[in-house]
C-alpha positions in Angstrom: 88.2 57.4 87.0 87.7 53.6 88.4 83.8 54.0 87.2 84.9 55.0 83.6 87.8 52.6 83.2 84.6 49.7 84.5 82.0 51.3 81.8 84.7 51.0 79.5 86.4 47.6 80.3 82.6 46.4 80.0 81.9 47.4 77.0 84.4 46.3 75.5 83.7 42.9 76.8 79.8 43.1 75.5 81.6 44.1 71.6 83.8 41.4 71.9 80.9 39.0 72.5 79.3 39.3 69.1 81.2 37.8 65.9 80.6 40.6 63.6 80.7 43.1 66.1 84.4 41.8 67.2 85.7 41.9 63.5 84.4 45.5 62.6 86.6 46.5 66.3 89.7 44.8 64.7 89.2 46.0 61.2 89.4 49.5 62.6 91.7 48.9 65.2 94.1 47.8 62.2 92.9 50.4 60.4 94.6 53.0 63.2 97.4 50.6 63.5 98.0 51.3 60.0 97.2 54.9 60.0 100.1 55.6 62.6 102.5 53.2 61.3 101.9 55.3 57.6 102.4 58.4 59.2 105.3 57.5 61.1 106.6 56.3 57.8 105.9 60.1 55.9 107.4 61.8 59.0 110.7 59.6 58.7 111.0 59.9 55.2 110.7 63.7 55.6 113.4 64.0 58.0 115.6 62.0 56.0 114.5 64.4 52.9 115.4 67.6 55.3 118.8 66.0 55.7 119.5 65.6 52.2 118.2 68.7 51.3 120.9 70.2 54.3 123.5 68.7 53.6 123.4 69.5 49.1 122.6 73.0 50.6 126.3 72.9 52.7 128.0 71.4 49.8 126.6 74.3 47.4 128.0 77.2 50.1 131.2 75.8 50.6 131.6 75.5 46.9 130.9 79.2 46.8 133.6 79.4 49.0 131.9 80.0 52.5 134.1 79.4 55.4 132.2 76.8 58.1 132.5 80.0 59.8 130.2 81.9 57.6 128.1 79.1 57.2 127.5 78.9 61.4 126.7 82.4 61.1 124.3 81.8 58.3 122.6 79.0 60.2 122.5 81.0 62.9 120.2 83.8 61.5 117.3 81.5 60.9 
């Protein structure tokens, strides 16, 4: 493990010696910085999507007239 955390550690420090080398590293170490931060974005606004999407789905049932009863019954058969 010590031998490929060296390799690597070396590497690195060769890439960050050239100019053009070092700016096509932090061009696509933004671009993954990006990446994650976009999908961390999608998967937020999903969730907040799925709660909306719960919550008008309650409101339509209980003005069907569900009791919260039937409606933990209902959730409970997913």
């Amino acid at each position: 493990m010590d031998a490929a955390i060296t390799a690597a550690s070396e590497r690195q420090a060769r890439v960050l010696q050239d100019a053009e080398a070092r700016e096509l590293y932090e061009m696509r170490q933004k671009a993954e910085r990006d990446r994650r931060s976009e999908l961390a974005f999608a998967e937020e606004k999903g969730m907040k999507k799925g709660r909306l999407e719960g919550q008008i789905e309650l409101l339509d049932l209980l003005d069907k007239g569900y009791t919260a009863e039937d409606i933990r019954r209902k959730l409970e058969s997913r």
